[in-house]
C-alpha positions in Angstrom: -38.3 147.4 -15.5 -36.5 147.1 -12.2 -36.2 150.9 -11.1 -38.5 153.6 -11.8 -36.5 157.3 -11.5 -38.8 160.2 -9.9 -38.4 162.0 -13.9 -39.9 158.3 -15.3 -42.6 158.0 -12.3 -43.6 162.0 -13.4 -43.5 160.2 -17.1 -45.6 157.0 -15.9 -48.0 159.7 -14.1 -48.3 162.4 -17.4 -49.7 159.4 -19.6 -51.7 158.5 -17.4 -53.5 161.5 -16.5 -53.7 161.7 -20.2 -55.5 158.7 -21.0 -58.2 159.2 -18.2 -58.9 162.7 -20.1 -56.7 165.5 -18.7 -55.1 168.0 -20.8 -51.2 168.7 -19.8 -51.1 172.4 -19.0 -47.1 172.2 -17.8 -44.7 169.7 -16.3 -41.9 170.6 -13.5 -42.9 174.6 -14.0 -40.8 176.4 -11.8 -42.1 179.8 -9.7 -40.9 181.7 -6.6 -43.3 179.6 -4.8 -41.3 176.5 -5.6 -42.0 173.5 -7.8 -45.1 172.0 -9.4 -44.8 168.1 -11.0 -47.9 168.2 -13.1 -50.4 171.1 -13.7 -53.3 169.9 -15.7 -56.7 170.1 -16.6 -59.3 168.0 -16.2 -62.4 168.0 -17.7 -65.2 167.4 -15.3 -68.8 166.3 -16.9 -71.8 167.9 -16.6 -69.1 171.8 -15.9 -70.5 174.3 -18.4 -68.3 175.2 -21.5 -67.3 178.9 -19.7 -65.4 176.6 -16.6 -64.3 174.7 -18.5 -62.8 171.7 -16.2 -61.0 171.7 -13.0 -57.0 173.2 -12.0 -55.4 170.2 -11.3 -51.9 170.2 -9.3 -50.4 167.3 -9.0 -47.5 166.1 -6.6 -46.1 162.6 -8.6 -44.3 160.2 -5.8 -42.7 157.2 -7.2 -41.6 154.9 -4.9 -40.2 151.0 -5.2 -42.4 150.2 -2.2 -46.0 150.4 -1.1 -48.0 153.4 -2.5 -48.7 153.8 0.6 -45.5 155.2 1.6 -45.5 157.1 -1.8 -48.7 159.2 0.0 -47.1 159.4 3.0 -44.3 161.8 1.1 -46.6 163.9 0.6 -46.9 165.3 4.2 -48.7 169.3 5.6 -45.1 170.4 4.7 -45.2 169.4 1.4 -48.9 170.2 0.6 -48.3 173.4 1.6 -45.5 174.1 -0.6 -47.5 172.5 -3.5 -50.5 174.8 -2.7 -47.9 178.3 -2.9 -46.9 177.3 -5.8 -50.0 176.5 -7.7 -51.1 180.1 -6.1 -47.9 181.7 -7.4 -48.0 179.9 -11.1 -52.1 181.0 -11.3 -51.2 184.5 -10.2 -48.2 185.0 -12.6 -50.8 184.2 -15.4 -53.6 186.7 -14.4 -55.3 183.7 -12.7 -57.3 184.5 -9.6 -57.1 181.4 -7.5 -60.0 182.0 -5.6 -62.5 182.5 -8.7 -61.1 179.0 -10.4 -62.0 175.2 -9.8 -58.6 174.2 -8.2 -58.0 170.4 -7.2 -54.8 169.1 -5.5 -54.1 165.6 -6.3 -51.6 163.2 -6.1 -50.0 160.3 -8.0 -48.4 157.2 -6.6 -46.6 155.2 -8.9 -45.0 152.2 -7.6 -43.4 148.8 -9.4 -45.8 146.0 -9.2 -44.6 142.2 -9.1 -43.8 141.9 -12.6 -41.3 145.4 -12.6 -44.4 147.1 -14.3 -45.2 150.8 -13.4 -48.4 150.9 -11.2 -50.5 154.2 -11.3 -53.0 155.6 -8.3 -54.4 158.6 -9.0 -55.9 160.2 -5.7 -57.5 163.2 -6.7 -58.7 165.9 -4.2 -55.7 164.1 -2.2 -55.5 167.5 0.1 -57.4 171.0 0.2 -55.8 174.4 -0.4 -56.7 175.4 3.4 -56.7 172.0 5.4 
């Protein structure tokens, strides 16, 4: 693989997320808040079965480069986009985002020497009210 679109990265990202346990919840849901990549749940150990896991919210970067400059896309502008429309999507579902476990993470999926996708998952990448 010699290019890696930003709908294959958010593909790359979705399998992965599902392999290390998450559930998918949605991909590319659209509010008036704007766009979420990924909204998932992931299931934290030792959480009780009435929270069940964690709100995940996931911005998915794919770059050709470094993932380094994949995390640097993801800049205060961005995160607080991403943060409105996690709050709008929770709200439009009777979700109170202040009574949930709500994490904001991010994926950077770059190409590594042999054209392969490569996945880091930063979780807790950026707070709700940095």
């Amino acid at each position: 693989m010699k290019r890696l679109s930003g709908a294959g990265g958010e593909r790359v990202a979705r399998r992965h997320a599902l392999w290390r346990g998450a559930t998918l919840v949605a991909a590319n849901p659209r509010t008036s808040g704007g766009e979420l990549d990924l909204v998932l749940r992931h299931w934290v150990a030792g959480l009780r079965p009435a929270s069940w896991g964690v709100w995940v919210f996931a911005e998915v970067k794919t770059r050709r480069a470094s993932e380094r400059l994949a995390l640097e896309a993801v800049d205060r502008h961005k995160q607080r986009r991403v943060v409105r429309a996690a709050q709008t999507w929770l709200l439009a579902r009777g979700l109170e985002p202040d009574q949930l476990r709500v994490r904001f993470d991010v994926f950077a999926v770059t190409l590594n020497e042999r054209g392969r996708p490569k996945v880091t998952w930063i979780q807790g990448a950026f707070e709700a009210y940095d």
